[in-house]
C-alpha positions in Angstrom: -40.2 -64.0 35.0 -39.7 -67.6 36.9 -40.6 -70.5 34.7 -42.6 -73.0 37.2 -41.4 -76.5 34.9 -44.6 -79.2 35.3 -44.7 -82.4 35.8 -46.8 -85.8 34.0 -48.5 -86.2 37.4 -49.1 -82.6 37.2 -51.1 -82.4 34.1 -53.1 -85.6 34.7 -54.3 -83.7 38.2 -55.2 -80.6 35.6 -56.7 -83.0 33.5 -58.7 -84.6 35.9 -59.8 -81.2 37.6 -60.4 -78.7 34.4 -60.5 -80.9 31.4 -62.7 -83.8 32.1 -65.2 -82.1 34.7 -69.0 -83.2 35.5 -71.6 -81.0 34.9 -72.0 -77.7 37.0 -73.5 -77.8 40.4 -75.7 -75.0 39.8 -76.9 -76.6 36.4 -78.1 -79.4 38.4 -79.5 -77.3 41.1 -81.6 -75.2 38.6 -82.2 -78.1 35.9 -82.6 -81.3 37.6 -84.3 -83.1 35.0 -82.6 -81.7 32.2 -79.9 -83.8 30.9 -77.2 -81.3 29.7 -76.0 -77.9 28.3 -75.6 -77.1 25.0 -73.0 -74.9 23.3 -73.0 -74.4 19.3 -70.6 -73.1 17.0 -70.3 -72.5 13.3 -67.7 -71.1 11.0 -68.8 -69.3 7.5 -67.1 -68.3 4.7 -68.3 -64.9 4.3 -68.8 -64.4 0.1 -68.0 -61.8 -2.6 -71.1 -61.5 -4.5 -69.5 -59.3 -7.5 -67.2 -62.2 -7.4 -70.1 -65.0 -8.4 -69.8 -64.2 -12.1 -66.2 -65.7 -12.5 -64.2 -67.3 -9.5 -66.5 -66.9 -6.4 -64.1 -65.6 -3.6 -64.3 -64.6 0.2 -64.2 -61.0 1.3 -60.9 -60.3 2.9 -60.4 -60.6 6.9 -58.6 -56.8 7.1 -58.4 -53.7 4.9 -61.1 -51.6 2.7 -64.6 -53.7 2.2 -62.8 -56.4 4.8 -65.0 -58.7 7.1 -63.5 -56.8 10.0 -64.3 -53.4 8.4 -68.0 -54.2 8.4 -68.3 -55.9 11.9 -66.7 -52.9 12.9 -69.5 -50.6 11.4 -72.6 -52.5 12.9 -71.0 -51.5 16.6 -72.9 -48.3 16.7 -76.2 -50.2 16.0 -75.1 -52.9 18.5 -74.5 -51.3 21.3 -74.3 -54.6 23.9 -71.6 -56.0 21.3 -68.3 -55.4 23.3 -65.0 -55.5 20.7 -61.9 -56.5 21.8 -58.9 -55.7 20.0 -55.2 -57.1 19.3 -52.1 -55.0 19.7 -52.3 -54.0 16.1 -55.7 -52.5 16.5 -57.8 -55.4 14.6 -60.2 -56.9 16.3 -59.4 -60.4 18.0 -63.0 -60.9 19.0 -66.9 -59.9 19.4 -68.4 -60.5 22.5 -72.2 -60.4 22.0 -75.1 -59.2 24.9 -75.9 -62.7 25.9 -71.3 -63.5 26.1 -71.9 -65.3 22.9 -68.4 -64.5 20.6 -67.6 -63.8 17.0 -64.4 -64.5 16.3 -61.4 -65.0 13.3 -59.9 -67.8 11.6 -57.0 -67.5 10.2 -58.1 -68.3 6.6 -60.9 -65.2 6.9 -63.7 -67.1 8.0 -66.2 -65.9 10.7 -66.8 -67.9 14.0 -70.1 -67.9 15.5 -69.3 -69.7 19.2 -72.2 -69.6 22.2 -72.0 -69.7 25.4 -73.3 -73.0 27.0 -77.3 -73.0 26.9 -79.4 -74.8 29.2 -81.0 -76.6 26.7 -81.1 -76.8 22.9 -84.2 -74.4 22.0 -82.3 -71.8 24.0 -78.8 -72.2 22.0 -80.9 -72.6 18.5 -82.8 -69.4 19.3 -79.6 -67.7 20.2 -78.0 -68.9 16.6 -81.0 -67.5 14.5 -81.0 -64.4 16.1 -77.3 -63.5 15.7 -77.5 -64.9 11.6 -80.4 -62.5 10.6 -78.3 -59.6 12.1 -75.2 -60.6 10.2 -77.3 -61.7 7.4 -79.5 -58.5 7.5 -76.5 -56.1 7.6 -74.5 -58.1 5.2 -76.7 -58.4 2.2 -76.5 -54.9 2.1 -72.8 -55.1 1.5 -73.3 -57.9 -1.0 -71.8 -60.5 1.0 -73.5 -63.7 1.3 -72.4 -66.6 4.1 -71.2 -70.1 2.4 -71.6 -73.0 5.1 -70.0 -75.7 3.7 -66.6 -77.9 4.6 -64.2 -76.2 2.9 -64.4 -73.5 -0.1 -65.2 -74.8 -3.2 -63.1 -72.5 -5.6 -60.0 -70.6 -3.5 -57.3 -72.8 -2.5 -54.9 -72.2 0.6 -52.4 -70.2 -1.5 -55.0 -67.7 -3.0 -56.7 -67.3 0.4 -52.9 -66.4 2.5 -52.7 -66.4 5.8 -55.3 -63.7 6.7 -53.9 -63.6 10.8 -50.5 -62.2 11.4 -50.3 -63.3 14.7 -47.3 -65.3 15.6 -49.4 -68.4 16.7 -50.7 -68.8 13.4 -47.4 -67.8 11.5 -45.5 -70.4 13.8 -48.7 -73.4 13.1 -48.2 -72.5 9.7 -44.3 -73.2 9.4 -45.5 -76.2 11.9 -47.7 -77.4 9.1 -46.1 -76.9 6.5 -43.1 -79.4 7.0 -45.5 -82.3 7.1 -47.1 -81.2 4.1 -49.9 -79.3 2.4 -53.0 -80.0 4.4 -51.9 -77.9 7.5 -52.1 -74.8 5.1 -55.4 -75.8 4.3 -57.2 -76.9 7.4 -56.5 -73.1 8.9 -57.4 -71.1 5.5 -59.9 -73.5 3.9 -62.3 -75.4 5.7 -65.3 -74.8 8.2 -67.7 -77.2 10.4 -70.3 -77.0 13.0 -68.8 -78.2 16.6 -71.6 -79.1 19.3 -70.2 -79.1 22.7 -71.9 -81.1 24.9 -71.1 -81.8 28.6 -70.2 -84.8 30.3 -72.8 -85.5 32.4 -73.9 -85.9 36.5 -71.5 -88.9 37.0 -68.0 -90.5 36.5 -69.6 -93.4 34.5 -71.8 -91.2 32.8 -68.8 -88.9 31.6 -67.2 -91.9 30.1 -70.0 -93.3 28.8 -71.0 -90.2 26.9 -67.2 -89.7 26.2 -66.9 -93.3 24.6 -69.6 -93.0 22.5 -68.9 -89.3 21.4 -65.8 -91.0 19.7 -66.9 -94.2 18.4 -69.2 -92.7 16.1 -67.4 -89.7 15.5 -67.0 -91.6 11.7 -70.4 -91.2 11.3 -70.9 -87.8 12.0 -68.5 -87.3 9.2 -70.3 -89.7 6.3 -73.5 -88.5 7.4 -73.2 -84.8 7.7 -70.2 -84.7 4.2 -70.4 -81.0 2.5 -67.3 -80.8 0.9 -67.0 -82.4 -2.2 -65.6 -79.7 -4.4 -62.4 -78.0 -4.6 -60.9 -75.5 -7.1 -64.1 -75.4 -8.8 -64.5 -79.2 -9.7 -65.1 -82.6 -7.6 -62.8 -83.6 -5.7 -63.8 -87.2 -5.5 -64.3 -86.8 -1.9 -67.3 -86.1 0.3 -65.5 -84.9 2.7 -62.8 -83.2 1.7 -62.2 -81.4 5.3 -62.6 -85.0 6.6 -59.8 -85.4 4.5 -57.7 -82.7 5.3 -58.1 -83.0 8.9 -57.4 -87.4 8.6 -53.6 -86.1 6.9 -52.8 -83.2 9.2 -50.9 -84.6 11.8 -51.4 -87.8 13.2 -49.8 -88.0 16.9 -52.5 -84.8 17.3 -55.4 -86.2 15.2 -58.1 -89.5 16.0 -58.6 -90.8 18.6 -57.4 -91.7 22.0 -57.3 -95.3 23.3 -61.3 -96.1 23.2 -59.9 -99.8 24.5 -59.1 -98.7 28.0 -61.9 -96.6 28.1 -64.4 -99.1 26.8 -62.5 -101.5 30.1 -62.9 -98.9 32.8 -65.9 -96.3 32.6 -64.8 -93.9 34.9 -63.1 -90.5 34.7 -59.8 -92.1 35.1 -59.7 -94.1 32.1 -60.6 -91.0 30.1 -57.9 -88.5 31.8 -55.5 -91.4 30.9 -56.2 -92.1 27.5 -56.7 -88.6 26.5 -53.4 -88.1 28.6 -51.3 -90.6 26.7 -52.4 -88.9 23.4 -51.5 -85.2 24.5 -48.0 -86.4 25.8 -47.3 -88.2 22.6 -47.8 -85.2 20.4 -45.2 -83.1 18.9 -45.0 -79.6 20.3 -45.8 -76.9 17.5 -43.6 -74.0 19.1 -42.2 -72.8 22.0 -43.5 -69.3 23.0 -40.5 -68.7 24.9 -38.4 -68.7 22.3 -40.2 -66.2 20.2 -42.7 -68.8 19.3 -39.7 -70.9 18.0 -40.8 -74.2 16.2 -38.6 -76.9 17.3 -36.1 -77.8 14.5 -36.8 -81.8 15.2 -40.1 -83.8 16.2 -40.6 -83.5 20.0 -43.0 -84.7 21.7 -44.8 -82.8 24.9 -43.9 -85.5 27.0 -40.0 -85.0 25.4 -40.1 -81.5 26.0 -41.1 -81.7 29.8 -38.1 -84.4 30.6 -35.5 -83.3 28.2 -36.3 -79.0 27.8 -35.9 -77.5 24.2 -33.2 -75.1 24.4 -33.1 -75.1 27.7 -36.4 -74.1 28.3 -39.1 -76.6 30.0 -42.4 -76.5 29.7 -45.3 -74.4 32.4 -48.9 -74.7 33.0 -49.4 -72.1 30.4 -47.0 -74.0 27.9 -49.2 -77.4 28.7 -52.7 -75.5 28.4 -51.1 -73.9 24.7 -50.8 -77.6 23.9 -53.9 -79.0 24.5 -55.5 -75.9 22.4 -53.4 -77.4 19.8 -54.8 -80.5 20.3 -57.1 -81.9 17.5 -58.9 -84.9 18.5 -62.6 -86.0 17.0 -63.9 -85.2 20.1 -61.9 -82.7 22.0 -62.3 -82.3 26.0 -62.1 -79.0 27.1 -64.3 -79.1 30.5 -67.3 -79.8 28.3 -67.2 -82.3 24.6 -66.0 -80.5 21.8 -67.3 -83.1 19.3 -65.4 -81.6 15.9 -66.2 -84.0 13.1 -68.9 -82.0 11.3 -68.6 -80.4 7.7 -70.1 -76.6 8.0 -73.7 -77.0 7.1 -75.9 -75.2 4.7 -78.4 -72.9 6.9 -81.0 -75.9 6.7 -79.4 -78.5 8.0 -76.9 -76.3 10.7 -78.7 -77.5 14.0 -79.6 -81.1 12.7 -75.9 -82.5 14.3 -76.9 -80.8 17.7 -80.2 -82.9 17.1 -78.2 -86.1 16.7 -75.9 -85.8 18.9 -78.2 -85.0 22.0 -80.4 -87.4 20.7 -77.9 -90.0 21.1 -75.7 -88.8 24.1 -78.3 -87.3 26.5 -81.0 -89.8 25.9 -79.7 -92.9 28.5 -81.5 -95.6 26.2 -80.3 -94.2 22.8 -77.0 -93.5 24.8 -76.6 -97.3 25.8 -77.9 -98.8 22.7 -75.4 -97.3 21.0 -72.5 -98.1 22.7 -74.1 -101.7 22.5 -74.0 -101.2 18.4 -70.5 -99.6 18.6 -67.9 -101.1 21.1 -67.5 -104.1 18.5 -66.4 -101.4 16.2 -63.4 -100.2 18.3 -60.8 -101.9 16.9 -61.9 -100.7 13.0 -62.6 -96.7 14.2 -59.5 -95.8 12.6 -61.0 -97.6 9.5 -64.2 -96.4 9.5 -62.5 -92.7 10.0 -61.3 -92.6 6.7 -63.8 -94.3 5.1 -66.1 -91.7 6.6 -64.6 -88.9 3.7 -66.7 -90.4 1.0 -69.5 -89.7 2.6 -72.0 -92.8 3.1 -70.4 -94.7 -0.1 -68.7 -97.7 2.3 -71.9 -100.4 2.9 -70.2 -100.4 6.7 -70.5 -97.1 7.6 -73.8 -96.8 5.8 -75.4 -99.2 7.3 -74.1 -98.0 10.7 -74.6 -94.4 10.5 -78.4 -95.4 9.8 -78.8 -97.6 13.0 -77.3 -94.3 14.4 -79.8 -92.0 12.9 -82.6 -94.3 14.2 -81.1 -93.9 17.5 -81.2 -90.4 17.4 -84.4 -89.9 16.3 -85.8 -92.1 19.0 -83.4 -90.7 22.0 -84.2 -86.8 20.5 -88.2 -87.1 20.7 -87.8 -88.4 24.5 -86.4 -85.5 25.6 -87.5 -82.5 27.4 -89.3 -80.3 25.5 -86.6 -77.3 26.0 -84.3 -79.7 23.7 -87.1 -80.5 21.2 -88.6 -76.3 20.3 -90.9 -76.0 17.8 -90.2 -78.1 14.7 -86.4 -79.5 15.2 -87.5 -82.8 15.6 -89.4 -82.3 12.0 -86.1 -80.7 10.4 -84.0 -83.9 12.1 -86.5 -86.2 10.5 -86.4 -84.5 7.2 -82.7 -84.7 6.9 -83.2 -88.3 7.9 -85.1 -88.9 5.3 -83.7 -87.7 2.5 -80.3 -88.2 3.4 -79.0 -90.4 6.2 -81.6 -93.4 5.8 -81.3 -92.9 1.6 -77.5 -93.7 1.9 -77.2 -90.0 1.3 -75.3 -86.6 2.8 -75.5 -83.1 1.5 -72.1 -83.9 -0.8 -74.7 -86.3 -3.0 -76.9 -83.4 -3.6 -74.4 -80.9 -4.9 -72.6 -83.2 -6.7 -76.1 -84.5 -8.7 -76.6 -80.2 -8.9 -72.8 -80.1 -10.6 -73.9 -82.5 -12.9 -76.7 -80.9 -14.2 -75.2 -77.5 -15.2 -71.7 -75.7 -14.5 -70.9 -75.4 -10.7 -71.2 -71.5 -10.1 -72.0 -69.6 -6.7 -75.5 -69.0 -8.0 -76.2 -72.7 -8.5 -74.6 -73.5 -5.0 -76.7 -71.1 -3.3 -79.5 -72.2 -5.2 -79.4 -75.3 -3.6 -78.9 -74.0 -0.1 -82.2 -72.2 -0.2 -84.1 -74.8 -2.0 -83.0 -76.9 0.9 -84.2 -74.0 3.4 -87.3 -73.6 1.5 -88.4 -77.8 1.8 -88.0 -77.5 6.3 -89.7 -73.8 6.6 
């Protein structure tokens, strides 16, 4: 089959026209006072129970009693589910009655992803509905869902590589030669992503886009739910924040916030975002048998000089950018990424945040009034951000932040606000955010008082439940 090689100019044209895209027409035919659509996703670690009275583990992905084995068995009863299915037979994803998706990660966790909601309510509503079937069908099975950052007992090693597919093998040899934390991002750790979109206008889409990144450090600290690993502390809050800060640099961070902060326009964000994707290193070849390259080469490398004699397509360029890790990632929509997994309580309280601040125009600007100072230290503040709220910087900011959001969230329409969110954000604002707090602090202070065990952990998620119902 002909290889079509693309050029730099190319991909910025993609960029411009797929990646970095305002808002749909017909949402702003059918919504025109509604400032956005919402998409949610969350990852869970789906639990052994027989497991809690040693070394809590995960049910495997494949095989007898597997995750797959039981999704598999609620089909019948769900007849609107529509399973699709790899070449081996196992099932690559769930597509739900309302095109909602289960899917796979590679370390065995589950994937809740929604479609993009018109509002809020409608993409919180979705998310409870699609937990107490899992939840409902699972308990059953004793198999309880962990939402937290990354598993507190099973390291990458014990987990495996639960996904054969030659993506993952070849990320995983990728990974591997810059060190450990590769390994662990794709068998470890969950989060809750919010993808947000980018608005009715070019200075809109950067503004939102700007500000999306500049207190992505925040979202981190505030929201940290990770701070045990292998059954102890880890001396971390975050330890995905961590893991994710020592993956892979040239594919991690941050693009140039400077030139976007200079220009607000959809230009300066398709060129910074550009100049990052170029720079990183490709993680194989799927040409050549998914071939990772035996030396460091950068996208940009592999489009002038080939690898092996084989240049890069528009396929090649799009395998990339999924590949692509940024804080906030652009996929046509924000894909804002730097969220520990919540505990059920707390799971929709980032969405809260986040629209309070980005789709509320006075929050939206205040903030980038409190953060574009902080540009040249967001690389700082990053990995400051994995102990949680401890830094007095980032404390003090992600509480001007929280106040921002709380104000921005309770001026929105009330499609965005439901029934009781706005109570649930200011609860977690209270005893967290505005304390100097996250989630981390509370397990940690429940560690302390008696032996870390999946009963105790659990405990705590369902007091926490318990205080917003």
């Amino acid at each position: 089959m002909e290889r079509t090689r693309i050029t730099r100019d190319w991909c910025q044209q993609w960029l411009s026209e797929k990646i970095f895209k305002l808002r749909p027409e017909d949402y702003r035919r059918d919504h025109p006072i509604w400032p956005g659509m919402v998409g949610i996703e969350i990852e869970m670690m789906p639990m052994d129970v027989a497991s809690f009275g040693g070394s809590p583990k995960m049910i495997p992905l494949l095989g007898e009693g597997g995750l797959q084995q039981h999704l598999t068995a609620m089909l019948p009863s769900h007849r609107l589910w529509n399973p699709e299915h790899n070449e081996d037979g196992t099932l690559k994803r769930i597509s739900l009655e309302t095109d909602d998706q289960l899917t796979f990660e590679p370390g065995g966790q589950l994937e809740y992803s929604s479609k993009p909601y018109p509002c809020l309510d409608d993409a919180c509503k979705r998310v409870a509905a699609v937990q107490k079937d899992l939840e409902s069908y699972f308990a059953d099975q004793q198999v309880r869902f962990l939402q937290m950052g990354s598993h507190p007992w099973q390291n990458a090693e014990v987990i495996g590589l639960q996904m054969a597919k030659p993506r993952y093998r070849a990320m995983n040899e990728y990974f591997t030669r810059i060190g450990p934390f590769g390994k662990r991002m794709m068998r470890e750790t969950c989060t809750v992503q919010v993808n947000l979109d980018f608005g009715g206008s070019e200075q809109k889409m950067a503004k939102r886009f700007l500000a999306a990144n500049l207190i992505a450090p925040m979202m981190t600290g505030m929201f940290a739910h990770s701070p045990i690993s292998e059954g102890k502390p880890n001396g971390l809050k975050s330890f995905r924040g961590n893991i994710w800060q020592h993956l892979d640099s040239g594919r991690t961070g941050f693009p140039s916030l400077a030139m976007i902060e200079k220009n607000l326009n959809q230009s300066s964000c398709v060129e910074a975002y550009l100049d990052q994707v170029m720079a990183a290193n490709v993680v194989f070849v799927e040409a050549a048998g998914f071939k990772v390259p035996d030396q460091d080469t950068s996208f940009e490398a592999w489009m002038n000089q080939g690898i092996d004699g084989i240049y890069p397509t528009a396929e090649d360029f799009e395998t990339h950018l999924s590949l692509h890790f940024p804080e906030v990632r652009a996929r046509g929509f924000m894909e804002l990424r730097s969220i520990d997994s919540q505990a059920k309580a707390w799971q929709l309280v980032p969405a809260c945040v986040l629209t309070g601040i980005l789709y509320d125009n006075e929050s939206l600007d205040k903030t980038l009034d409190l953060m574009t100072s902080q540009e040249k230290n967001i690389e700082e503040l990053w990995k400051m951000s994995k102990k949680g709220l401890d830094n007095v910087v980032l404390r003090d900011l992600a509480a001007k932040i929280m106040y921002l959001a709380q104000e921005g969230f309770r001026r929105l329409p009330s499609c965005y606000q439901g029934t009781g969110k706005g109570k649930i954000l200011d609860a977690f604002a209270q005893r967290f955010t505005l304390q100097g707090r996250c989630p981390a602090d509370d397990v940690l202070d429940q560690v302390e008082k008696s032996e870390l065990s999946a009963e105790v952990l659990f405990a705590l998620h369902d007091k926490w439940l318990e205080s917003v119902l």
